[in-house]
PDBQT receptor file of N, H, CA, C and O in Angstrom, charges set to zero:
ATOM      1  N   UNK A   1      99.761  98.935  90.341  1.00  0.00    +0.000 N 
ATOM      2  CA  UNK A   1     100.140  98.778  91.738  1.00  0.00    +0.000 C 
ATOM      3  C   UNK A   1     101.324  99.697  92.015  1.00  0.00    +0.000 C 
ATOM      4  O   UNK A   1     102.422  99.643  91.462  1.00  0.00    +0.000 OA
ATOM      5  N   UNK A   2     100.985 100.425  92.822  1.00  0.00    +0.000 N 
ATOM      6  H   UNK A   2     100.093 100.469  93.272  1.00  0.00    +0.000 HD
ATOM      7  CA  UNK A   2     102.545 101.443  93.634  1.00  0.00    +0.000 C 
ATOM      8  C   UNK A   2     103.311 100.789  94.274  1.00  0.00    +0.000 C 
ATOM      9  O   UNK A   2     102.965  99.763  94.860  1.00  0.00    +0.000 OA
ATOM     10  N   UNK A   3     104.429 101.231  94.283  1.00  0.00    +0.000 N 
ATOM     11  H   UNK A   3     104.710 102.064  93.807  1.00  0.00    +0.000 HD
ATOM     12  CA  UNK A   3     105.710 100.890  94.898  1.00  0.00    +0.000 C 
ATOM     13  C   UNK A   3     105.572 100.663  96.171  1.00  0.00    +0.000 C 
ATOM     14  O   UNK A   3     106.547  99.959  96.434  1.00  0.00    +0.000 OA
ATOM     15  N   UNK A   4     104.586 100.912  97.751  1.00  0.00    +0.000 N 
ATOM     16  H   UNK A   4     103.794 101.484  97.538  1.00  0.00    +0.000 HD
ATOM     17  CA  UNK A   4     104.537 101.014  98.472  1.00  0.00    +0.000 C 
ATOM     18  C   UNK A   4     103.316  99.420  98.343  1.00  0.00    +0.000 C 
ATOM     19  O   UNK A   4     103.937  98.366  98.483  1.00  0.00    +0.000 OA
ATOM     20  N   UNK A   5     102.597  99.340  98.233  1.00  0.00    +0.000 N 
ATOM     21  H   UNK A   5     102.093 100.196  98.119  1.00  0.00    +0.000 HD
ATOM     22  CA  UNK A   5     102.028  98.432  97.558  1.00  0.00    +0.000 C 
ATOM     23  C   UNK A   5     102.349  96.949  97.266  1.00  0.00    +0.000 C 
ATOM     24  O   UNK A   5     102.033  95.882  97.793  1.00  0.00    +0.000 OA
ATOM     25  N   UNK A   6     103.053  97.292  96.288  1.00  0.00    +0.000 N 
ATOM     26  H   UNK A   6     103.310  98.159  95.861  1.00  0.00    +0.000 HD
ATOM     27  CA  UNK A   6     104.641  96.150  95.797  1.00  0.00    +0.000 C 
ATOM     28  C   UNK A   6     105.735  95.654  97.642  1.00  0.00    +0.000 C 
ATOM     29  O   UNK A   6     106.169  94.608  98.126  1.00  0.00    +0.000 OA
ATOM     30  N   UNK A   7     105.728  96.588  97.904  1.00  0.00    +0.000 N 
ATOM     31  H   UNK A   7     105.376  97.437  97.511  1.00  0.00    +0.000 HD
ATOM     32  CA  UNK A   7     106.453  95.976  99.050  1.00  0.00    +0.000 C 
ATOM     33  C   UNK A   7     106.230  95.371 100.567  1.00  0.00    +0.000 C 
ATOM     34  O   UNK A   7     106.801  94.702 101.428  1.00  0.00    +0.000 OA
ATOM     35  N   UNK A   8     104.714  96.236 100.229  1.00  0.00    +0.000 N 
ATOM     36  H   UNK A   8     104.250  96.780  99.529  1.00  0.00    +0.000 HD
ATOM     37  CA  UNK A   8     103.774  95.178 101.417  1.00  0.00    +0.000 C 
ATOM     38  C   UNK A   8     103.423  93.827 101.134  1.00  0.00    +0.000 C 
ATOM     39  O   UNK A   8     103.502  92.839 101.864  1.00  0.00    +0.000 OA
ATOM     40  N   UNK A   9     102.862  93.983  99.488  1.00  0.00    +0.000 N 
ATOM     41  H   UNK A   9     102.798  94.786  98.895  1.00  0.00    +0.000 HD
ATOM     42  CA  UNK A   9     102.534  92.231  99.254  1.00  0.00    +0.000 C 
ATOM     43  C   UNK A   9     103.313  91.859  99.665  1.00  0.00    +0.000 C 
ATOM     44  O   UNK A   9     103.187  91.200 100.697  1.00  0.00    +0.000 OA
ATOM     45  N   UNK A  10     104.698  92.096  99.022  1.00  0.00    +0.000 N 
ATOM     46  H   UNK A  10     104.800  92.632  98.183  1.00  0.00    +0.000 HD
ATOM     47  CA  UNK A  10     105.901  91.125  98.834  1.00  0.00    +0.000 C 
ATOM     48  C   UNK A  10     106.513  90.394 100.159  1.00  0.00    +0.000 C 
ATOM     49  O   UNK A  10     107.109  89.336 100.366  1.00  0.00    +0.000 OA
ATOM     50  N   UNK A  11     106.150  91.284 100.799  1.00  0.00    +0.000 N 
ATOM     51  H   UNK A  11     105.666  92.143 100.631  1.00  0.00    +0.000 HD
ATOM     52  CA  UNK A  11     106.884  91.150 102.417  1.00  0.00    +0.000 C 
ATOM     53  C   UNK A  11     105.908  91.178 104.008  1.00  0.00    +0.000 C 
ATOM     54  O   UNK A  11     106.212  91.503 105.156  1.00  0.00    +0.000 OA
ATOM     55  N   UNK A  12     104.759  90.715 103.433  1.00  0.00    +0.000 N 
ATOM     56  H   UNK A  12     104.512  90.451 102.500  1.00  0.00    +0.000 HD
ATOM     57  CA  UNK A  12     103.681  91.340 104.578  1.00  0.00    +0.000 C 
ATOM     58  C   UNK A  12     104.092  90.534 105.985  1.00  0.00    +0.000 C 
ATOM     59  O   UNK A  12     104.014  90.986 107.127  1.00  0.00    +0.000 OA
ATOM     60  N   UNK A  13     104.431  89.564 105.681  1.00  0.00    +0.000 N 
ATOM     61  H   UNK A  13     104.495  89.197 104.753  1.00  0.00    +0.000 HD
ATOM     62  CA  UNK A  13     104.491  88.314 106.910  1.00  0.00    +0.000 C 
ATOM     63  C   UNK A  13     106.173  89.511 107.581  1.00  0.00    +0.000 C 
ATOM     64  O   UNK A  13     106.397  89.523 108.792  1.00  0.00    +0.000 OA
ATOM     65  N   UNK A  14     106.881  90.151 106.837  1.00  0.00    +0.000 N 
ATOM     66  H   UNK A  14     106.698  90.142 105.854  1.00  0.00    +0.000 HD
ATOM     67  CA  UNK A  14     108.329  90.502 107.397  1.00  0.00    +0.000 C 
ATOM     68  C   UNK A  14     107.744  91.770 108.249  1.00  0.00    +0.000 C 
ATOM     69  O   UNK A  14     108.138  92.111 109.364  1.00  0.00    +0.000 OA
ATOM     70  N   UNK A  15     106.857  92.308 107.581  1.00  0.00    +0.000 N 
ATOM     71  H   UNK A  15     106.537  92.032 106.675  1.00  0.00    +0.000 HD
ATOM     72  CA  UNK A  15     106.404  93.884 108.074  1.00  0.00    +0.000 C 
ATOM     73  C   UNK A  15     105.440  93.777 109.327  1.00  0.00    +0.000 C 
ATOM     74  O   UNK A  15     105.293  94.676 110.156  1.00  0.00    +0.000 OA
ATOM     75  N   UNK A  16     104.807  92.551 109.344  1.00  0.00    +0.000 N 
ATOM     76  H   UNK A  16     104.926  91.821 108.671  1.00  0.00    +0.000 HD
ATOM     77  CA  UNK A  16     103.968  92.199 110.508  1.00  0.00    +0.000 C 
ATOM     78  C   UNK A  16     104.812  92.173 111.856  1.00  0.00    +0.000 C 
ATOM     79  O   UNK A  16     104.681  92.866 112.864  1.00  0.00    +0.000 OA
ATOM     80  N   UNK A  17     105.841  91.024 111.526  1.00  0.00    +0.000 N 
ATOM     81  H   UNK A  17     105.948  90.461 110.707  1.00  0.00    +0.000 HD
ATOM     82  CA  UNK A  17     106.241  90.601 112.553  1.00  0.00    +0.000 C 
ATOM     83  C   UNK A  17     107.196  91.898 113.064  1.00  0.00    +0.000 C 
ATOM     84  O   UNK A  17     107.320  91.770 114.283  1.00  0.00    +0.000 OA
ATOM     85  N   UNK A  18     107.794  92.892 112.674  1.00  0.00    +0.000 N 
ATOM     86  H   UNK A  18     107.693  92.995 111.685  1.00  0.00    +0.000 HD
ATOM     87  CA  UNK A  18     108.555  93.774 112.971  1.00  0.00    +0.000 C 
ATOM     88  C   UNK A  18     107.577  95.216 113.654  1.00  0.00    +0.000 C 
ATOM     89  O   UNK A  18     107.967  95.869 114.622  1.00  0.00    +0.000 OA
ATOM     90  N   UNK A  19     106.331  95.476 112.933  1.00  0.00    +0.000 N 
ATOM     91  H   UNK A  19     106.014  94.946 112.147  1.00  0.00    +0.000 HD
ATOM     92  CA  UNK A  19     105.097  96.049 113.077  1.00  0.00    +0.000 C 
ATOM     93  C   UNK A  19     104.725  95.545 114.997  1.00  0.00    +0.000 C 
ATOM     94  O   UNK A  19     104.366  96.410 115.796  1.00  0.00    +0.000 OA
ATOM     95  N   UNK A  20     104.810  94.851 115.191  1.00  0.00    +0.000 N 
ATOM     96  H   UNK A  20     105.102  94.148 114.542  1.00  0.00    +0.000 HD
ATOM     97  CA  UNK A  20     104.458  93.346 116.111  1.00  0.00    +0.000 C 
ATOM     98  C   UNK A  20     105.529  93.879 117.622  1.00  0.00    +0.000 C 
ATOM     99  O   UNK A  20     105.355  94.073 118.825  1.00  0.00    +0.000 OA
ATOM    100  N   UNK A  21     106.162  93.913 117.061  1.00  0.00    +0.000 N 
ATOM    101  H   UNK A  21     106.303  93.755 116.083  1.00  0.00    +0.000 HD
ATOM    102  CA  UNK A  21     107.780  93.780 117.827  1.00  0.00    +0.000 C 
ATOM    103  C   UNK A  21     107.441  95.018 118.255  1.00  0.00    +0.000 C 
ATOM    104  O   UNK A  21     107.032  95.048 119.415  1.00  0.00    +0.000 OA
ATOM    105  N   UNK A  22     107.497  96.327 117.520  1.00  0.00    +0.000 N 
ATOM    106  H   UNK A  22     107.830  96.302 116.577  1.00  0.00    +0.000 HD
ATOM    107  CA  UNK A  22     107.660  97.554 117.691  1.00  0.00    +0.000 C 
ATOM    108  C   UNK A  22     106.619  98.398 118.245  1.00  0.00    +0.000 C 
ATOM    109  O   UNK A  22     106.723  99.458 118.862  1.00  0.00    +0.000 OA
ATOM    110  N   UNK A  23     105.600  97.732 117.911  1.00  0.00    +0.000 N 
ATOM    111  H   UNK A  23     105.515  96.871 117.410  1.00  0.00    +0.000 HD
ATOM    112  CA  UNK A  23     104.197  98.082 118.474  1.00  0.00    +0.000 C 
ATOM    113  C   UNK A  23     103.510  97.306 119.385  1.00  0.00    +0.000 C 
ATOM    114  O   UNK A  23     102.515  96.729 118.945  1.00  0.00    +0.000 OA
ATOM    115  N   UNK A  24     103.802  97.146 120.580  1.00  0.00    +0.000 N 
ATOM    116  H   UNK A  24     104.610  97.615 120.937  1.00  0.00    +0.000 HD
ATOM    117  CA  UNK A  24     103.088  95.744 121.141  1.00  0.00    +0.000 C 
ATOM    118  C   UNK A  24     101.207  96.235 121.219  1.00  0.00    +0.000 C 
ATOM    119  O   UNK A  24     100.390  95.399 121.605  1.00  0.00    +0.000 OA
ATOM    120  N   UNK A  25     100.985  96.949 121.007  1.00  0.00    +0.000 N 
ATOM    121  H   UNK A  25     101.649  97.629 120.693  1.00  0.00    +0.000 HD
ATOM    122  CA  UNK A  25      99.616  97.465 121.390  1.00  0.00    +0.000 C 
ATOM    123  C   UNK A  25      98.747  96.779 120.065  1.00  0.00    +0.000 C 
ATOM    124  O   UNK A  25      97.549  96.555 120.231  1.00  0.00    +0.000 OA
ATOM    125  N   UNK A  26      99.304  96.502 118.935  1.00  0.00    +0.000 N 
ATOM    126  H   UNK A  26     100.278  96.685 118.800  1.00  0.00    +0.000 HD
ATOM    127  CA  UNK A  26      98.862  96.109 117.525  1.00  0.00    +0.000 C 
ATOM    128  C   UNK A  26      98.201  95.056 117.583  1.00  0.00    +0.000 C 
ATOM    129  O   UNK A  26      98.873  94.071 117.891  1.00  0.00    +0.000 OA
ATOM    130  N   UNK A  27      96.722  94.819 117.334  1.00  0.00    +0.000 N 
ATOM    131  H   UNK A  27      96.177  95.619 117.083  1.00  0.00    +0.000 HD
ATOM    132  CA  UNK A  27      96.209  93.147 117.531  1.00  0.00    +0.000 C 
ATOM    133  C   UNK A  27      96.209  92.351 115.898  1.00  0.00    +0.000 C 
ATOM    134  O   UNK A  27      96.372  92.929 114.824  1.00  0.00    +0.000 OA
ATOM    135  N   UNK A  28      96.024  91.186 116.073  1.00  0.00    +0.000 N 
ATOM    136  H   UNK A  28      95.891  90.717 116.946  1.00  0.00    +0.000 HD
ATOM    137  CA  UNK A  28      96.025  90.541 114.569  1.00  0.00    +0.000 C 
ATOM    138  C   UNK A  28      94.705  91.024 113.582  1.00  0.00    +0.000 C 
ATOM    139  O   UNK A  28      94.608  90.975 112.356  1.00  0.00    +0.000 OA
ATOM    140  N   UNK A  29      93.886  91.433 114.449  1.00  0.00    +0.000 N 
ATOM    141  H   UNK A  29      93.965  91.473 115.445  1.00  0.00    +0.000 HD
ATOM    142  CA  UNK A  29      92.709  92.199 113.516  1.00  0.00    +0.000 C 
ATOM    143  C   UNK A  29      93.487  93.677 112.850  1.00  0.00    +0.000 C 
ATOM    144  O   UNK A  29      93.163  94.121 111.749  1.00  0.00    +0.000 OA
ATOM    145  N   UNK A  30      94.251  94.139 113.485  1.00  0.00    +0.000 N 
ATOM    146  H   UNK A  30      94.514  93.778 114.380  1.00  0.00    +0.000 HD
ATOM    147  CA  UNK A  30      95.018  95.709 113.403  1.00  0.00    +0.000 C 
ATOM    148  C   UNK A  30      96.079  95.408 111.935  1.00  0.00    +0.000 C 
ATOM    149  O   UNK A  30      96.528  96.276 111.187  1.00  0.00    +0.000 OA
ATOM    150  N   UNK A  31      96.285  93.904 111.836  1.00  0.00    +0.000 N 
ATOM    151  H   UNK A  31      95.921  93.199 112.444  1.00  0.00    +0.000 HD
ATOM    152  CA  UNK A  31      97.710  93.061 110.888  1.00  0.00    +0.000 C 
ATOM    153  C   UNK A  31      97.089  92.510 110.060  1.00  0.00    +0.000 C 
ATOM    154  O   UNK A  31      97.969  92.042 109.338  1.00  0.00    +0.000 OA
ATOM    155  N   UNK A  32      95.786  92.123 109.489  1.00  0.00    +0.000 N 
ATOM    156  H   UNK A  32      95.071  92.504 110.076  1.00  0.00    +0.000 HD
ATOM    157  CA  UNK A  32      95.022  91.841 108.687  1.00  0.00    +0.000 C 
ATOM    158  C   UNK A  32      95.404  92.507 107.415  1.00  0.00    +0.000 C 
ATOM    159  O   UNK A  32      94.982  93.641 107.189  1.00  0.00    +0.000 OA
ATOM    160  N   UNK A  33      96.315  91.775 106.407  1.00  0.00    +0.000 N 
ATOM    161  H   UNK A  33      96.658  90.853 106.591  1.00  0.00    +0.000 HD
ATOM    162  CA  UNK A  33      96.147  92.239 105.252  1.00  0.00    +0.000 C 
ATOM    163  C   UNK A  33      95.372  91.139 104.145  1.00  0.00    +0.000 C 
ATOM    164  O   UNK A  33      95.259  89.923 104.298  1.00  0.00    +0.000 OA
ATOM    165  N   UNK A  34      94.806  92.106 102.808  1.00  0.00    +0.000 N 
ATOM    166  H   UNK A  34      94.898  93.094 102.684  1.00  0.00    +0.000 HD
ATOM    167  CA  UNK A  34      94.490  90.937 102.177  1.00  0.00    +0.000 C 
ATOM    168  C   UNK A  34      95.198  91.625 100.559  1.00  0.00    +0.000 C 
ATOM    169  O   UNK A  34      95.140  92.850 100.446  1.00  0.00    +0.000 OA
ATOM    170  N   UNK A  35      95.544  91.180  99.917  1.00  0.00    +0.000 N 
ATOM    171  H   UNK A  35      95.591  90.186 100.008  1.00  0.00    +0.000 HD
ATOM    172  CA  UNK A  35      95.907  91.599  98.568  1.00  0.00    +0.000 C 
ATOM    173  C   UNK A  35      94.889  92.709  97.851  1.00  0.00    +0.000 C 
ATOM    174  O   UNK A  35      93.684  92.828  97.628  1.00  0.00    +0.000 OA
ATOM    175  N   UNK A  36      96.095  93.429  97.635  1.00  0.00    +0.000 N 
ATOM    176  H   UNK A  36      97.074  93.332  97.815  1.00  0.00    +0.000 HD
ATOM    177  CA  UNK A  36      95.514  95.002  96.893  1.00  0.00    +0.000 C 
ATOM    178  C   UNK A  36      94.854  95.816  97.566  1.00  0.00    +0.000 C 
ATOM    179  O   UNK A  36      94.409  96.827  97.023  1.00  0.00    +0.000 OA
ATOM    180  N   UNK A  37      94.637  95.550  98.933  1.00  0.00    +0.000 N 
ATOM    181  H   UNK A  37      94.998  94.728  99.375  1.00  0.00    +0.000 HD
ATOM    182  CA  UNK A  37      93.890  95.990  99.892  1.00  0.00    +0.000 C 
ATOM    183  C   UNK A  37      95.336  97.088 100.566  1.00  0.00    +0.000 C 
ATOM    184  O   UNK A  37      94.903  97.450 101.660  1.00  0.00    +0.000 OA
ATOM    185  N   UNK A  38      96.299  97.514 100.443  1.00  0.00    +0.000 N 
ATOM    186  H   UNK A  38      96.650  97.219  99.554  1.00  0.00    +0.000 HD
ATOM    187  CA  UNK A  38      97.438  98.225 100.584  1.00  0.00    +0.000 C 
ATOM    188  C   UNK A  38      96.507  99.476 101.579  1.00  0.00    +0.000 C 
ATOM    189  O   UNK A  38      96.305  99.336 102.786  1.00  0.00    +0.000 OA
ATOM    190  N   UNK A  39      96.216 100.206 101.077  1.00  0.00    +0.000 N 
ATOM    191  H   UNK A  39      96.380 100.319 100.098  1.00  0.00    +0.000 HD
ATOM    192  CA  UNK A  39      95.097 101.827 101.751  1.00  0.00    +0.000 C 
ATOM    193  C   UNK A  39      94.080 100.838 102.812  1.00  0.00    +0.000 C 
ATOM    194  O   UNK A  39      94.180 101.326 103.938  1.00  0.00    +0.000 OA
ATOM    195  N   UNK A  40      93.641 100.270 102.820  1.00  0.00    +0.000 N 
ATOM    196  H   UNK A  40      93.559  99.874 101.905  1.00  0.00    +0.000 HD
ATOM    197  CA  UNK A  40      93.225  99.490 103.930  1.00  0.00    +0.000 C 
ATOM    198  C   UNK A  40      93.580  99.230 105.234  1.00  0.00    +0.000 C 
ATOM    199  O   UNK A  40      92.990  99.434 106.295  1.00  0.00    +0.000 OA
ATOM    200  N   UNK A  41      95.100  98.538 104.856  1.00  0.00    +0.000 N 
ATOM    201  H   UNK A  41      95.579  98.373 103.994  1.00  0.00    +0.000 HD
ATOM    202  CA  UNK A  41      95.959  98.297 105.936  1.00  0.00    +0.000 C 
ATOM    203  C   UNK A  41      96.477  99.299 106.476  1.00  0.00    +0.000 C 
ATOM    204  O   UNK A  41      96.385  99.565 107.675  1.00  0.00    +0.000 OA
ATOM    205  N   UNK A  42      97.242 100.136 105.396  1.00  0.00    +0.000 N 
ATOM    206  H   UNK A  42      97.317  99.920 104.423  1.00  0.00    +0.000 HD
ATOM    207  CA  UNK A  42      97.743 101.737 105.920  1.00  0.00    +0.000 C 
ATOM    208  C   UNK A  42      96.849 102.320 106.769  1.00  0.00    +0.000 C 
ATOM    209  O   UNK A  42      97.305 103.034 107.662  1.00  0.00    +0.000 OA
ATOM    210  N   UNK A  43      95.557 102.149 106.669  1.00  0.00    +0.000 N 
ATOM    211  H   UNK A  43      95.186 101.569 105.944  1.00  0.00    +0.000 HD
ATOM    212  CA  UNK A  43      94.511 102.970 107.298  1.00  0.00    +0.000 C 
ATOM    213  C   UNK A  43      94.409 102.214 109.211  1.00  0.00    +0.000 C 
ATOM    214  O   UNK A  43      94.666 102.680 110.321  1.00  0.00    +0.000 OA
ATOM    215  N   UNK A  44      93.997 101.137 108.797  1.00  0.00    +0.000 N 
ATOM    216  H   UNK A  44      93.788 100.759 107.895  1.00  0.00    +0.000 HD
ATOM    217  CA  UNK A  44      94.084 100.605 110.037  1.00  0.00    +0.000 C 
ATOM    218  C   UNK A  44      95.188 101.050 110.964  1.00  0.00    +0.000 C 
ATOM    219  O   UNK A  44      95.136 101.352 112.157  1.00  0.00    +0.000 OA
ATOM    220  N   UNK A  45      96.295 101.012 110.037  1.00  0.00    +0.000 N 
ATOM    221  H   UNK A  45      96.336 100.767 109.069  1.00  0.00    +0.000 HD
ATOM    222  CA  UNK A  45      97.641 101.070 111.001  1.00  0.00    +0.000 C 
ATOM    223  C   UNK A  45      97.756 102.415 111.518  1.00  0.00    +0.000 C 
ATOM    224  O   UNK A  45      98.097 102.598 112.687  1.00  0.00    +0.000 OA
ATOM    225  N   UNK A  46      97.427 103.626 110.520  1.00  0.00    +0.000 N 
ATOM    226  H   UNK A  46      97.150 103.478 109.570  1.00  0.00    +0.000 HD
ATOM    227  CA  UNK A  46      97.123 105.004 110.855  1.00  0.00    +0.000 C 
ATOM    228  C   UNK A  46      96.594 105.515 111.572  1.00  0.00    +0.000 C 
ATOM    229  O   UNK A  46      96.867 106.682 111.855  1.00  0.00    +0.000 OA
ATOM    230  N   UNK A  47      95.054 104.434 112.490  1.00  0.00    +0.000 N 
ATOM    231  H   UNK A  47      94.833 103.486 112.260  1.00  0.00    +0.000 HD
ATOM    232  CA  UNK A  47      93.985 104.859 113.150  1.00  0.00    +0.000 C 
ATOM    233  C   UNK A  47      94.691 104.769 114.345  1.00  0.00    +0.000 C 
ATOM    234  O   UNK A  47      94.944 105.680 115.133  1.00  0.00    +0.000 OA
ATOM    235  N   UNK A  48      95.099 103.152 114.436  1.00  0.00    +0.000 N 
ATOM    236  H   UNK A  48      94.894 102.412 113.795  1.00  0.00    +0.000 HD
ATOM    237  CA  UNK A  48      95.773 102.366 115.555  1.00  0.00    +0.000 C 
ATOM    238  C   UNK A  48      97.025 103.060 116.251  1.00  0.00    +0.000 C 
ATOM    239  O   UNK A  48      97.213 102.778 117.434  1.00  0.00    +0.000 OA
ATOM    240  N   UNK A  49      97.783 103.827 115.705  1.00  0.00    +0.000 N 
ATOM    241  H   UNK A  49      97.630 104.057 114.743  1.00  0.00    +0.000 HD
ATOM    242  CA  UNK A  49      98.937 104.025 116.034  1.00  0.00    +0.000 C 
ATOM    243  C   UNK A  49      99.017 106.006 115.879  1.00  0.00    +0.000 C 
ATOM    244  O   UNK A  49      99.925 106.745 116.262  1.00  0.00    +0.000 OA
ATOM    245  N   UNK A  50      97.956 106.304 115.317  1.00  0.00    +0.000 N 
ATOM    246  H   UNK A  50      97.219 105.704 115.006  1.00  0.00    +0.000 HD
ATOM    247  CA  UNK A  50      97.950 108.200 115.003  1.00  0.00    +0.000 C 
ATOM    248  C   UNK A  50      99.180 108.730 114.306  1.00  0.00    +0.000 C 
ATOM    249  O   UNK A  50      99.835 109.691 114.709  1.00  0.00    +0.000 OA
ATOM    250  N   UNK A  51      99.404 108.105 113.355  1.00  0.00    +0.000 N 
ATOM    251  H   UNK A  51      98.871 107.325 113.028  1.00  0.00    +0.000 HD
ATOM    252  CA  UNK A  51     100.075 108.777 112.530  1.00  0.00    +0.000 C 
ATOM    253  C   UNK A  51      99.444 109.162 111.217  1.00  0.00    +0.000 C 
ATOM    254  O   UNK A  51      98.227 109.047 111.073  1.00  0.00    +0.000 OA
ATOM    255  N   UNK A  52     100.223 109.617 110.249  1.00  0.00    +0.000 N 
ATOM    256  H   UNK A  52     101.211 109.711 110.366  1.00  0.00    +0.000 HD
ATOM    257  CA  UNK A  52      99.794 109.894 108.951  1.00  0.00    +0.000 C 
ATOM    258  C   UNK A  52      99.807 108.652 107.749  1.00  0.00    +0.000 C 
ATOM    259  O   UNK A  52     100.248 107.512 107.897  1.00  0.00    +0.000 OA
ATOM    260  N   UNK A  53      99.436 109.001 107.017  1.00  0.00    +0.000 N 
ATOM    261  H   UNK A  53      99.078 109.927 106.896  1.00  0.00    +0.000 HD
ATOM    262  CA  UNK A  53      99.928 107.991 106.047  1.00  0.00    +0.000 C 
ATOM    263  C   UNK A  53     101.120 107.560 105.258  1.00  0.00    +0.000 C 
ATOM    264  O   UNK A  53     101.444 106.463 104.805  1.00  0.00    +0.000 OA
ATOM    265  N   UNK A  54     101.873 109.147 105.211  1.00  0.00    +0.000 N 
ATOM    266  H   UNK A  54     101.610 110.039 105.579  1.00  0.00    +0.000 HD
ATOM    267  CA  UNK A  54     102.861 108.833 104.635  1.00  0.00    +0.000 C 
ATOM    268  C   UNK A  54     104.206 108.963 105.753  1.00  0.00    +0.000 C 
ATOM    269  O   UNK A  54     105.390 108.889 105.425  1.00  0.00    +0.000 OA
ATOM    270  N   UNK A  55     103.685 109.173 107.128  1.00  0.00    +0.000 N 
ATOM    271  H   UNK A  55     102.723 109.233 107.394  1.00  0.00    +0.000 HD
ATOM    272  CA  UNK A  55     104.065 108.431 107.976  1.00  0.00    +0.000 C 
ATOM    273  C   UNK A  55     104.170 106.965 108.231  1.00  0.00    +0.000 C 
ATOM    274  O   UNK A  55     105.144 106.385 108.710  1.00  0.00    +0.000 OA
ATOM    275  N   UNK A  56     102.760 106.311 107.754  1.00  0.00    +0.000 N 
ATOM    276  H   UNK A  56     101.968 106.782 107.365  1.00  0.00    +0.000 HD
ATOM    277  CA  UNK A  56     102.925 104.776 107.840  1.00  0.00    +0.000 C 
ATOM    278  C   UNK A  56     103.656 104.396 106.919  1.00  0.00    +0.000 C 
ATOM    279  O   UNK A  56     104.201 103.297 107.027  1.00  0.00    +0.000 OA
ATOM    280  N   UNK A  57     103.859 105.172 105.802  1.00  0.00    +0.000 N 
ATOM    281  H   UNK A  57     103.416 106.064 105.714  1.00  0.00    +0.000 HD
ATOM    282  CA  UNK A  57     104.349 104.477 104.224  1.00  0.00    +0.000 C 
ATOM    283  C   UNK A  57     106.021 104.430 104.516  1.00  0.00    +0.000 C 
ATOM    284  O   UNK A  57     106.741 103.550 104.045  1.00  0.00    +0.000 OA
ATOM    285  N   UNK A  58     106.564 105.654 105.472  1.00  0.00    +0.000 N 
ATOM    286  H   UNK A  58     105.979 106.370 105.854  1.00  0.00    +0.000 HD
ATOM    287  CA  UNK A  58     107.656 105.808 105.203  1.00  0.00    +0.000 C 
ATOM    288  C   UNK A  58     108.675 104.996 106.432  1.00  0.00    +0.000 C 
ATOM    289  O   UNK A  58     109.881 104.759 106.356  1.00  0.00    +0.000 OA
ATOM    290  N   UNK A  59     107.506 104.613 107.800  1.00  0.00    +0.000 N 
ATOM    291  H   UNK A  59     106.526 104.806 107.862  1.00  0.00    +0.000 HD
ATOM    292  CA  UNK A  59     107.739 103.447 108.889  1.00  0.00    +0.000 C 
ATOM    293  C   UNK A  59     107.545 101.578 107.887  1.00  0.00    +0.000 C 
ATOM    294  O   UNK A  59     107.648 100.411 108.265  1.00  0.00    +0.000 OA
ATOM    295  N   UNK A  60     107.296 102.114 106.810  1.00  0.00    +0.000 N 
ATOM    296  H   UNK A  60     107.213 103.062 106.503  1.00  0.00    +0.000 HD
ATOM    297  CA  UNK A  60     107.079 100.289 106.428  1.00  0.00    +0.000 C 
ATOM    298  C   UNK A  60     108.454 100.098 105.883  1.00  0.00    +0.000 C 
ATOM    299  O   UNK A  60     108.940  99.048 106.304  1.00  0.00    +0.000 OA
ATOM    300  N   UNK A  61     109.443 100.933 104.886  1.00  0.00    +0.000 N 
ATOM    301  H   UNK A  61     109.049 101.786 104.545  1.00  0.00    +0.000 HD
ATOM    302  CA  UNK A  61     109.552 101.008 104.441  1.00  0.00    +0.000 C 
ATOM    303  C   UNK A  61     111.370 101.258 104.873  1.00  0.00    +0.000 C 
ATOM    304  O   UNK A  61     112.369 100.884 104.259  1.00  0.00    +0.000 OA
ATOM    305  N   UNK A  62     111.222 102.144 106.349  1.00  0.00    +0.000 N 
ATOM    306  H   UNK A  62     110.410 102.448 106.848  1.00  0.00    +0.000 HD
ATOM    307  CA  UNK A  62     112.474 101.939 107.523  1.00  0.00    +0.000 C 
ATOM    308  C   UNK A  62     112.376 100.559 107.309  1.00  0.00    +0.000 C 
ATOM    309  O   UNK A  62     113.134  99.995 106.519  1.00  0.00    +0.000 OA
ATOM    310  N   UNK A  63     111.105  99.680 108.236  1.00  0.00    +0.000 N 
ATOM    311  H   UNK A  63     110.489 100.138 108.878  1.00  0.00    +0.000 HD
ATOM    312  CA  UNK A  63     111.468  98.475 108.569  1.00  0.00    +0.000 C 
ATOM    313  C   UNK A  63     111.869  97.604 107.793  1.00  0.00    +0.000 C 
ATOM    314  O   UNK A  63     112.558  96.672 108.208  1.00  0.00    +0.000 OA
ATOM    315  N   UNK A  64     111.540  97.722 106.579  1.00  0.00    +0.000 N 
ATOM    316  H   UNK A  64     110.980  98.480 106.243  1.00  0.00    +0.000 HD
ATOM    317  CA  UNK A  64     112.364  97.091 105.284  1.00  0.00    +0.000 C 
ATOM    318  C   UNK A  64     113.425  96.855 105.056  1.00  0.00    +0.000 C 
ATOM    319  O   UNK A  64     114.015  95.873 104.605  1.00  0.00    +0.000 OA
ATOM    320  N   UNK A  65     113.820  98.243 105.536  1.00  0.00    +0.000 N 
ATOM    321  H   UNK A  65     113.341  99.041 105.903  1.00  0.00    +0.000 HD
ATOM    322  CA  UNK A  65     115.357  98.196 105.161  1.00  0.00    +0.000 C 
ATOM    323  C   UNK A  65     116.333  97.920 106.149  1.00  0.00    +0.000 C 
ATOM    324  O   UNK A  65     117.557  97.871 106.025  1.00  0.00    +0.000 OA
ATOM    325  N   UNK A  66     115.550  97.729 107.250  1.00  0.00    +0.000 N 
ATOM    326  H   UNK A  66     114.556  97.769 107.351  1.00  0.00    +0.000 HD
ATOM    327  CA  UNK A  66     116.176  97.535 108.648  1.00  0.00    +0.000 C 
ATOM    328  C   UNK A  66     116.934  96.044 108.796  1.00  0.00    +0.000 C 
ATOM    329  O   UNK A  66     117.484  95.733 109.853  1.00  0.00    +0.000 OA
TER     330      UNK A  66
């Protein structure tokens, strides 16, 4: 498991609700995570919002530390 990975499990309910906040356009189908499924979610969030990936990796990861 990657580091990016590691910090979605760990924190998915923190990254949602901030994801949520920041994005009002985001639906709960768009917030759907399920374990190990990490590239999944990134993807969704990538489609939803047009960024990159390591755009999404490096917005999870602000909000983390935020």
């Amino acid at each position: 498991m990657n580091d990016i990975a590691m910090q979605i499990e760990g924190n998915i309910d923190i990254i949602k609700g901030k994801l949520r906040k920041k994005y009002g356009s985001l639906t709960d189908d768009d917030l759907i995570y399920q374990k190990g499924m990490d590239d999944e979610f990134i993807g969704r969030l990538q489609t939803k919002l047009g960024k990159t990936k390591a755009e999404i990796r490096h917005e999870i990861t602000k909000l983390l530390d935020s």
